[in-house]
Structures are given as C-alpha cells and as structure tokens.
N, C-alpha and C positions, 0 to 999 in steps of 0.2 A: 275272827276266822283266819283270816290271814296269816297273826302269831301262831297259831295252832299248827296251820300249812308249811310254815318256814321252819317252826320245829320239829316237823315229819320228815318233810324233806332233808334235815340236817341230819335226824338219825337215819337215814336212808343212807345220806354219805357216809358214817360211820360205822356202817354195817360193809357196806363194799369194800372199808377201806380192811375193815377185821378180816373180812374173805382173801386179801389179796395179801395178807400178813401169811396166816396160814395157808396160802397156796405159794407165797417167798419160803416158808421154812417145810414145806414139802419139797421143794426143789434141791433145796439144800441137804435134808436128810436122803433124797433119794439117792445123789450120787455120793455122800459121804458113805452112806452102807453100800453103794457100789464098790468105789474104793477102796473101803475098809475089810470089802467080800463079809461085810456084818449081815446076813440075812435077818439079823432080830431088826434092825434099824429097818432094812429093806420090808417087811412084814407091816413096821408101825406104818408108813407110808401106806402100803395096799388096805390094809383098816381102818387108819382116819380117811382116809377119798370120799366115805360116803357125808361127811359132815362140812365139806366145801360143797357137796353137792347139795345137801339139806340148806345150807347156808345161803348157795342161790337161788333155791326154791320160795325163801324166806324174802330174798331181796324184791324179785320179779313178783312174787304174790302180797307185798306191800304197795311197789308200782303202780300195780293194777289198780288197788284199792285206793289209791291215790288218784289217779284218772277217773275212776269210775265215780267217786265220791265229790271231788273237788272240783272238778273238770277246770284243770289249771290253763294259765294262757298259757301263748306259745313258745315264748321262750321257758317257762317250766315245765312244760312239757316234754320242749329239747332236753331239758337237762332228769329228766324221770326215762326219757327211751334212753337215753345214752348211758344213765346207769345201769339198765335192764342188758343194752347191747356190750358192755365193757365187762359187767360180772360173768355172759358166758364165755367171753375168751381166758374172763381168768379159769373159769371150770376145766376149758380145752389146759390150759397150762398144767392142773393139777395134774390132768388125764394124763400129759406127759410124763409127768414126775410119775407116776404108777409104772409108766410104761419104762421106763429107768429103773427102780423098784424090784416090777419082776423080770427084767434079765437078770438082775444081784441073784433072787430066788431060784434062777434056773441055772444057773451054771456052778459045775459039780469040778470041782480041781483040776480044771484047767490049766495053761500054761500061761502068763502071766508077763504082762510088760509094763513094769515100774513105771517109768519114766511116760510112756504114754499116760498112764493113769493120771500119773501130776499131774501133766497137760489139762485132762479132761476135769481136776479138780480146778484147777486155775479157769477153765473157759466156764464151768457152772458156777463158780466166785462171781466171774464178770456180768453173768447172765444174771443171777439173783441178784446184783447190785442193777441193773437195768432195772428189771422188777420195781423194786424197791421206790429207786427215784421217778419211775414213771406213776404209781400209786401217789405218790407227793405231790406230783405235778398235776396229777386228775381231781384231787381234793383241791387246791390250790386253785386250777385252772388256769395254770400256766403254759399259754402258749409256746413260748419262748424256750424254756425248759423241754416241752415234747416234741418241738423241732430237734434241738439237739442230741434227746436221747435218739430219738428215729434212725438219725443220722449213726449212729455205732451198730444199728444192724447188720451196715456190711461189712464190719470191723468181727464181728461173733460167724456170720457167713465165712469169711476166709480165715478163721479158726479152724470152723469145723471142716469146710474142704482141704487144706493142710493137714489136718490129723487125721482125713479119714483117706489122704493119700499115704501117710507115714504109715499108716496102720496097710496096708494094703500094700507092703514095699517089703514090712516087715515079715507080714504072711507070706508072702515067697520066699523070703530068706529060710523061716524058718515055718514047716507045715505043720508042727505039734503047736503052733498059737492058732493055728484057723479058727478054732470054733471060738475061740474066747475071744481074740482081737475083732472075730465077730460083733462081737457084742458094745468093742469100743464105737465099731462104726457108727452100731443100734441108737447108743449114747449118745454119742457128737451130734447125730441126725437131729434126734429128740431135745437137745437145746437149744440148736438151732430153729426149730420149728418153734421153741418159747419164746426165743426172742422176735421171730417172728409178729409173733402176739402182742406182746412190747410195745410194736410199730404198731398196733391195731387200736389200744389202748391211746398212744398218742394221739391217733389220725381221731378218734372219738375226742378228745381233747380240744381240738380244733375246732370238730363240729362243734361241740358244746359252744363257743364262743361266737362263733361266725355263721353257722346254720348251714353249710358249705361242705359237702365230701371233700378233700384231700389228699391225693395218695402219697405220704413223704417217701415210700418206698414202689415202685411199683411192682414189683412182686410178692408182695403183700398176700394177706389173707381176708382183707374188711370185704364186708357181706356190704354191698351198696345199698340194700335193699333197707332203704327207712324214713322214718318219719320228716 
C-alpha cells in the first residue's frame, strides 16, 4: 500500500510540475504576442487558459482523493496541501498571462515605443526564468534554491517600477502614446504580480520542509491560511 501511495503521490508531482511548464510558456507567448502586436499568439494564450485551469482541477481532485482514501501521515499530508496550495498560484499566474494576452487583443494601432517594449521583453525573460527554477526547486525540495529565487523578487519589483516611471515620462512628452504606453504599465504591473507568486511558490517550499510559514518577501501574496 505504501508503494502504491508514493507512486501516486509522485504522479501528483508530475502533474503540477506539467501545470507549471504550461503556465511558463503562457507567460511567454503572452508578452511575445504582446510585443510582436501578434494577436493570433495573443488569442492562443486566451484559449488555452481553460486547460491550466482543468489541469488544476485534476491536481486538487486527486489530492482529495488521496487524503480521503489514504489518510496519509503528517508530513504527507504537508506535502499533498502544499501541492493543492502551489498549483493555485500557478492558475493566478496563467490568469496573468491572459491578462497580458488581452491588452495585445485590445489595442488598435496605437503609437508605439520600441525600446520600452524590449525592456518589457527582457523583464518577462527574467520573470519565466524565475518560473522555471522555482518549479525545479519545488519538485527537488530545495530549500536553499527557493530562498535564493525569493530573493530576485525585488530585483523584478524595481524592473517594473523603472519602466512604469519611464513609460509615464514618456506619456508626457509625447500624448499620442497614452493609450498604448498604457498598456506597458497594464504589462510590467502583471509580471510583477508573477513574480510575486514566484515568492509564494518558494515560501510553500519551505513549508513543505519544515512545517513552518515563512515570509522570504513580506509583501507577498501567501494565504496563511493552512494545514
């Protein structure tokens, strides 16, 4: 029974880890069709969102049936809520990526600043590579590792405040970007808020190890509320 347990729970981690791949490469395609002003890219984004969302429906209702069934001890326990409490930040992440997505979709030939845009491709580069390694570190269970990424949220924070002052220096100069350079703000805001989640993903890291909340940022997003 036991084998049976640890090979459930292992496809459990390989389900979150499949969630948080495709919620890395919605991030990615969101602001690349931003960027690129590709609304077909922007569209695939807003149409795959329901299949991260089905994906966590899949995670949290094997969970259950894990607890309900097994009634594992406590320290697998810790580590079946902490998968259930990490899969929804990644859902809020995708949420983001849509929210990225349809500004691309709503803005009609606007006026346009290069150079900021790079910016914003360069700061969602750094953001999916957060992503990325912090999904490595939650299957791993590497402390060590989620401290560190933690620590670059406020590296992606003064990202986004920089660009969403440049952008807002620039709208004065010139008022034929307002609405668009609107939209960088929309952007920078919405990856900042990922990486956010990043840190959320980490601080669940921790617990999983130690049984212990954490807050490596404190302005955070973690829901304290748990097992």
């Amino acid at each position: 029974m036991r084998k049976v347990f640890e090979e459930e729970l292992n496809s459990l981690h390989s389900q979150f880890y499949q969630m948080g791949l495709m919620v890395s490469e919605s991030i990615y395609l969101s602001v690349k069709g931003f960027v690129a002003h590709d609304k077909a890219i922007a569209e695939k984004v807003v149409n795959n969102d329901h299949l991260i969302n089905e994906q966590q429906v899949k995670i949290e209702t094997k969970s259950i049936e894990l607890i309900a069934l097994q009634q594992p001890v406590t320290s697998d326990l810790r580590r079946i809520i902490t998968i259930m409490k990490a899969c929804a930040d990644l859902e809020r992440m995708g949420d983001h990526a849509v929210n990225i997505a349809k500004a691309t979709i709503r803005v009609k030939g606007n006026k346009k600043n290069l150079d900021i845009e790079n910016d914003l491709a360069v700061m969602a580069e750094k953001v999916k590579k957060l992503v990325e390694r912090s999904l490595t570190a939650f299957i791993e269970a590497d402390v060590t590792e989620a401290k560190k990424i933690a620590l670059k949220d406020d590296k992606i924070d003064q990202l986004a405040f920089e660009l969403q002052k440049r952008t807002l220096n620039e709208m004065k100069k010139d008022s034929e970007l307002i609405f668009g350079a609107a939209n960088y703000i929309f952007v920078a805001g919405n990856l900042e808020r990922i990486s956010d989640y990043v840190t959320n993903l980490c601080e669940w890291i921790v617990y999983l190890e130690s049984g212990k909340i954490t807050e490596l940022n404190t302005h955070n997003t973690l829901d304290n509320n748990v097992f």
